[in-house]
C-alpha positions as CSV (number, residue, x, y, z in Angstrom):
1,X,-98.6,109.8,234.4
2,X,-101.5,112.3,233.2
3,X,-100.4,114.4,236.7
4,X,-96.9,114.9,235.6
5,X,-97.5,115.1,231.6
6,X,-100.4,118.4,233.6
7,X,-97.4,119.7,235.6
8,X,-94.6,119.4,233.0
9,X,-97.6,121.7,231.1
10,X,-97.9,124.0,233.3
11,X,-94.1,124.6,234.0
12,X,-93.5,125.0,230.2
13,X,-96.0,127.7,230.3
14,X,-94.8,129.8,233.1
15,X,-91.5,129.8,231.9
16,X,-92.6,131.0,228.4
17,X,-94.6,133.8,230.8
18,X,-91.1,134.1,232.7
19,X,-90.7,138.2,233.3
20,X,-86.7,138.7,232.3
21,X,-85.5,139.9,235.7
22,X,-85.8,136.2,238.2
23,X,-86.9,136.3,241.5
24,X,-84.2,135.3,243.9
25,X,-85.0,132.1,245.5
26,X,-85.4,133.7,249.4
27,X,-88.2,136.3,247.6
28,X,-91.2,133.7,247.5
29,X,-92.9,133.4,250.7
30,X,-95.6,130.3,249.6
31,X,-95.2,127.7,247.2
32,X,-96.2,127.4,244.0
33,X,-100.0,125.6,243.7
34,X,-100.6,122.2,242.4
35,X,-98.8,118.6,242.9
36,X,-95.1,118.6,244.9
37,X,-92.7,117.7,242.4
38,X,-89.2,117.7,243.1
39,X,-86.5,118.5,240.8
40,X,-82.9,118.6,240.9
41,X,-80.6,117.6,243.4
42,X,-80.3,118.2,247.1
43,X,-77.5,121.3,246.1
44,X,-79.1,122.1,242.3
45,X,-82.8,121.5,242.8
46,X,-86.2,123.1,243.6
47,X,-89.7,122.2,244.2
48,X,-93.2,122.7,243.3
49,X,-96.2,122.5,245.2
50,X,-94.1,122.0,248.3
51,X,-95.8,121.3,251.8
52,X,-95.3,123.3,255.3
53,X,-94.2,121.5,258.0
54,X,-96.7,121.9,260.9
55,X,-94.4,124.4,264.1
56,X,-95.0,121.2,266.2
57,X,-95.8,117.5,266.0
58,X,-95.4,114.2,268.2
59,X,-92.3,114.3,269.7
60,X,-90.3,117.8,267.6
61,X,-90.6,121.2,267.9
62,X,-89.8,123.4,264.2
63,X,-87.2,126.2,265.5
64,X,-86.0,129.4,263.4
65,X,-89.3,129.8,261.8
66,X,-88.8,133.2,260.7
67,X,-86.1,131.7,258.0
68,X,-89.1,130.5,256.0
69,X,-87.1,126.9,255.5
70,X,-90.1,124.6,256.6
71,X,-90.9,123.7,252.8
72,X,-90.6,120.4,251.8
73,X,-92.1,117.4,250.3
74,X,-94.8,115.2,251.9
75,X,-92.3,112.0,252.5
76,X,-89.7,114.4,254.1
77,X,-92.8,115.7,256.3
78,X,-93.9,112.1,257.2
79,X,-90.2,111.2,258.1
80,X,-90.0,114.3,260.4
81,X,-93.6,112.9,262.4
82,X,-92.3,109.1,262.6
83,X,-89.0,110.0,264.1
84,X,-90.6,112.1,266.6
85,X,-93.1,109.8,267.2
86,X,-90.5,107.0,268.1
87,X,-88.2,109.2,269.9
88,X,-90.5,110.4,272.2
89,X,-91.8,106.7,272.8
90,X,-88.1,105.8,273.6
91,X,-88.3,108.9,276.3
92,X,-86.9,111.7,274.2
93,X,-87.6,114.7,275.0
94,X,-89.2,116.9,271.7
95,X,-86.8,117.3,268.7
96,X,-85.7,120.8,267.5
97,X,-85.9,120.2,263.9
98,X,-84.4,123.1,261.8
99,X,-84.5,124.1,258.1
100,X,-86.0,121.9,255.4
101,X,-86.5,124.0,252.0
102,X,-87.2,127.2,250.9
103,X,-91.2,127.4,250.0
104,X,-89.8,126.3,246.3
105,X,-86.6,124.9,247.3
106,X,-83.4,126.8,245.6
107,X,-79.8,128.0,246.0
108,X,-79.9,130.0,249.9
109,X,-78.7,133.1,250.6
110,X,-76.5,131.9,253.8
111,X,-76.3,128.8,255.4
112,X,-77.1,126.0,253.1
113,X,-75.4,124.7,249.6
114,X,-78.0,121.8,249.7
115,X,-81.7,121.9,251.3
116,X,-82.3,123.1,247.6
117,X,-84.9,120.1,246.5
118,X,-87.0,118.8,249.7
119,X,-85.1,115.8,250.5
120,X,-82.8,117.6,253.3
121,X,-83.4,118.0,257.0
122,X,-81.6,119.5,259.8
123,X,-82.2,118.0,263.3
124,X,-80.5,119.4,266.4
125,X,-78.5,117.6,268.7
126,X,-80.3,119.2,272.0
127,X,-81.7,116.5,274.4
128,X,-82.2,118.5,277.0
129,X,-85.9,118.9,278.6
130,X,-87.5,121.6,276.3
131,X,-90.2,124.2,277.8
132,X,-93.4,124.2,275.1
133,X,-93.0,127.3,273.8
134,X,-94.8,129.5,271.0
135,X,-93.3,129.0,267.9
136,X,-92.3,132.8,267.5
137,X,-90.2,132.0,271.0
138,X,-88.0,129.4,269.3
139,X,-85.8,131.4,267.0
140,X,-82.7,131.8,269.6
141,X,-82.0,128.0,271.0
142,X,-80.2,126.4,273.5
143,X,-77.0,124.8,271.1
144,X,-75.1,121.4,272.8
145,X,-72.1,121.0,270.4
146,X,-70.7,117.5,270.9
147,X,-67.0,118.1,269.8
148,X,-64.0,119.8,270.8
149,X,-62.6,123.0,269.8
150,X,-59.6,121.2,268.1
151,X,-62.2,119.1,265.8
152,X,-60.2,115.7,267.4
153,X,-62.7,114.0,269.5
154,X,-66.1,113.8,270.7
155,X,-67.0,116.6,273.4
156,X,-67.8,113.8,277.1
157,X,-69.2,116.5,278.8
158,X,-72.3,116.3,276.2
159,X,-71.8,113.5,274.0
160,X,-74.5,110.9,275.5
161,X,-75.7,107.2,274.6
162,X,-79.4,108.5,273.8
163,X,-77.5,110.5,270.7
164,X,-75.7,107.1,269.2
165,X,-79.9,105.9,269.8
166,X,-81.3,108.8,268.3
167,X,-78.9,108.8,265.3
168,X,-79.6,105.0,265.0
169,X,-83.2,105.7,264.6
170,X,-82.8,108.3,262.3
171,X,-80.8,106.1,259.8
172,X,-82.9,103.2,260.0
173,X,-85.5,103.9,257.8
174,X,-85.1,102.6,254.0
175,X,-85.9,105.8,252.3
176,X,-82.9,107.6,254.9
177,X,-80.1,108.0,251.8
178,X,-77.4,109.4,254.4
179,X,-76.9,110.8,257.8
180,X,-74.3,113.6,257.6
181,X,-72.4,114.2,260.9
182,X,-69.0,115.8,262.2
183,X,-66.0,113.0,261.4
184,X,-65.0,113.0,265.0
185,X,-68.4,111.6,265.8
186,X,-67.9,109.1,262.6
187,X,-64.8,108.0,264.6
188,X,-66.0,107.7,267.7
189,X,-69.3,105.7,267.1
190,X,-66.4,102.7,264.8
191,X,-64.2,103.2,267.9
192,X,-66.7,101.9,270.6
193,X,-69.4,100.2,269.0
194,X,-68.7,96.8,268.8
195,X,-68.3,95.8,264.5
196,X,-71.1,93.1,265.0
197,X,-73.4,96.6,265.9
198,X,-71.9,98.7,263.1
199,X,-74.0,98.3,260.5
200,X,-75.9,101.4,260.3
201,X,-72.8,103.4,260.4
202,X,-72.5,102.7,256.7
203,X,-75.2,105.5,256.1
204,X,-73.5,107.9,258.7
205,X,-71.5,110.0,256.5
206,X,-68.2,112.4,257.8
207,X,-68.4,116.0,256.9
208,X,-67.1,119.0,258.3
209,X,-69.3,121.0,260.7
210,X,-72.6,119.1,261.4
211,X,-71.5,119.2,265.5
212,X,-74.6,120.8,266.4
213,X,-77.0,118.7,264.7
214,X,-76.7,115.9,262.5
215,X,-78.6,116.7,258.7
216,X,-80.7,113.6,257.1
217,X,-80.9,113.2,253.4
218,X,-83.7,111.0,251.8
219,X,-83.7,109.3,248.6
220,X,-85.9,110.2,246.0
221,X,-89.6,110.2,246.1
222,X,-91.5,107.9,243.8
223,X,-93.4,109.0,241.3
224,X,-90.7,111.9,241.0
225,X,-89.0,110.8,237.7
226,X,-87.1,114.5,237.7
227,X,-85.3,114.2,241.1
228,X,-81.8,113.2,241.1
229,X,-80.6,111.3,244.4
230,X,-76.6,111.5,245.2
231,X,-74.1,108.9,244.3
232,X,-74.5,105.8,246.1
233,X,-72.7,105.2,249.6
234,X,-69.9,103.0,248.9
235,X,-69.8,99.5,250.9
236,X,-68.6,98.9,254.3
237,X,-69.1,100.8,257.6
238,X,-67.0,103.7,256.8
239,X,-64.8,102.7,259.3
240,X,-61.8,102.8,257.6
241,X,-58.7,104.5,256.0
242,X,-61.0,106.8,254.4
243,X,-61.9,108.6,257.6
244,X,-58.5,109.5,258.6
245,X,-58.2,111.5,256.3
246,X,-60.7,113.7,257.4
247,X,-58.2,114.4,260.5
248,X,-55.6,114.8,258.0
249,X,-57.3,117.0,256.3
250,X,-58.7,119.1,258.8
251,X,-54.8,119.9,260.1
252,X,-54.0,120.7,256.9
253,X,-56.9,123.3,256.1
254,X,-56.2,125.0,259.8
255,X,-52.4,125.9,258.5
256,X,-53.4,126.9,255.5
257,X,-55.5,129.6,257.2
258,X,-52.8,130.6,259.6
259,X,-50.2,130.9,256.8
260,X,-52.5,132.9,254.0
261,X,-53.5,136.1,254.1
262,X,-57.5,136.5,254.7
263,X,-59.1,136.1,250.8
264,X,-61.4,138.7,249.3
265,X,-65.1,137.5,249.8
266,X,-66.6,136.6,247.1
267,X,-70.4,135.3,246.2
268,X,-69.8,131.4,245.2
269,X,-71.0,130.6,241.8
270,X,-74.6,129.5,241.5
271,X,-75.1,125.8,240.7
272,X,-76.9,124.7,236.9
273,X,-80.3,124.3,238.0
274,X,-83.0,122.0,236.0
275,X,-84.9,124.0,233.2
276,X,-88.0,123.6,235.1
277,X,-87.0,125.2,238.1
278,X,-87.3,128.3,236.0
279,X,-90.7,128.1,235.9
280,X,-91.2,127.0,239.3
281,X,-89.7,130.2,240.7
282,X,-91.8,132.6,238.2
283,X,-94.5,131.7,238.7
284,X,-97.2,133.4,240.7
């Protein structure tokens, strides 16, 4: 309690102090000092006294590190290490793991509407045999996208039983909110897995893109009263009516975009971000 009554100080402070023109969120290249405390959600969130997440580890190698997205909070850090760790006991061979957070979390410039408060991890889909290279060597990777170019079906030539294992592991631990993957993936795992062994596909969640890696969400950290984990998963497998209409959908949206013409581009708006992250991106 005296920790975060400290910290809720401090953040009131620096956002007195605040200079008028904000940092963007990209601009900070460390963390802010002190006790990681997340606030926000996963797509309006940031962090304080966020942690690196060491290049390599048991069983994963970080990739893209130039990006500056291997910020995060200690549990999400831990995760990262015990998956490794039990992949490569089950033979894997090392984990790319891509972006966590910014150093304080926040909206990013490309890429990303979430990642924003340390509870978001990217992992890549690559099995392959990886060559232990520098970390400075890993920002171009070898990419295995397991679906096809119509967004139908899972791609056979690289979709493999040791993915359906890895993505088993990665959802089984009780702090693992949801496990966000391409619906055609969704589909095929309720298609062949027998409904006795479908279970864990409850946290397995349909989205578009996520063909190339899969992207782990974890539930709050406690002792983080200020964090805000997303709406609960509703009950079942997921194996239902409500993932055909991800197909249905996807149709739709492809002639849409045949029929209109190409919109002007435009900068999304920014999500409402907590009143402390203010302070968290001023200060020093």
């Amino acid at each position: 309690m005296r920790r975060s009554v400290c910290l809720a100080a401090l953040l009131a402070a620096l956002a007195w102090a605040a200079p008028a023109a904000a940092k963007e969120w990209h601009e900070p290249k460390l963390p802010t000092k002190g006790p990681t405390e997340l606030f926000g959600g996963p797509a309006n969130g940031c962090i304080a006294g966020a942690q690196a997440l060491p290049p390599d580890g048991p069983g994963y190698q970080a990739v893209r590190l130039s990006r500056n997205r291997n910020w995060s909070h200690p549990q999400t850090i831990a995760y990262i290490r015990d998956l490794g760790a039990r992949a490569q006991a089950a033979g894997f061979a090392p984990l790319y793991i891509g972006d966590l957070s910014q150093p304080r979390g926040g909206p990013m410039r490309d890429g990303h509407a979430s990642h924003q408060n340390g509870t978001d991890v990217d992992i890549w889909f690559n099995l392959n045999p990886k060559p232990p290279l520098p970390a400075s060597q890993r920002e171009i990777i070898d990419i295995v996208r397991l679906v096809t170019a119509d967004e139908k079906r899972i791609e056979p030539a690289q979709f493999r039983p040791e993915h359906v294992r890895l993505l088993q592991m990665a959802a089984a631990p009780a702090n693992v909110d949801r496990v966000l993957v391409h619906y055609a993936i969704k589909k095929h795992l309720c298609e062949t897995l027998p409904p006795a062994e479908r279970g864990w596909l409850r946290k397995l969640r349909p989205w578009v893109g996520h063909n190339e890696h899969f992207h782990v969400r974890l539930a709050c950290p406690a002792g983080n009263p200020n964090c805000q984990t997303q709406a609960g998963i509703p009950p079942g497998d997921g194996c239902d009516s409500t993932l055909d209409w991800w197909f249905a959908d996807a149709e739709e949206r492809r002639k849409a975009a045949a029929a209109a013409p190409r919109p002007r581009q435009t900068a999304p708006p920014r999500p409402k971000l907590p009143a402390q992250c203010a302070a968290v991106l001023a200060a020093p």
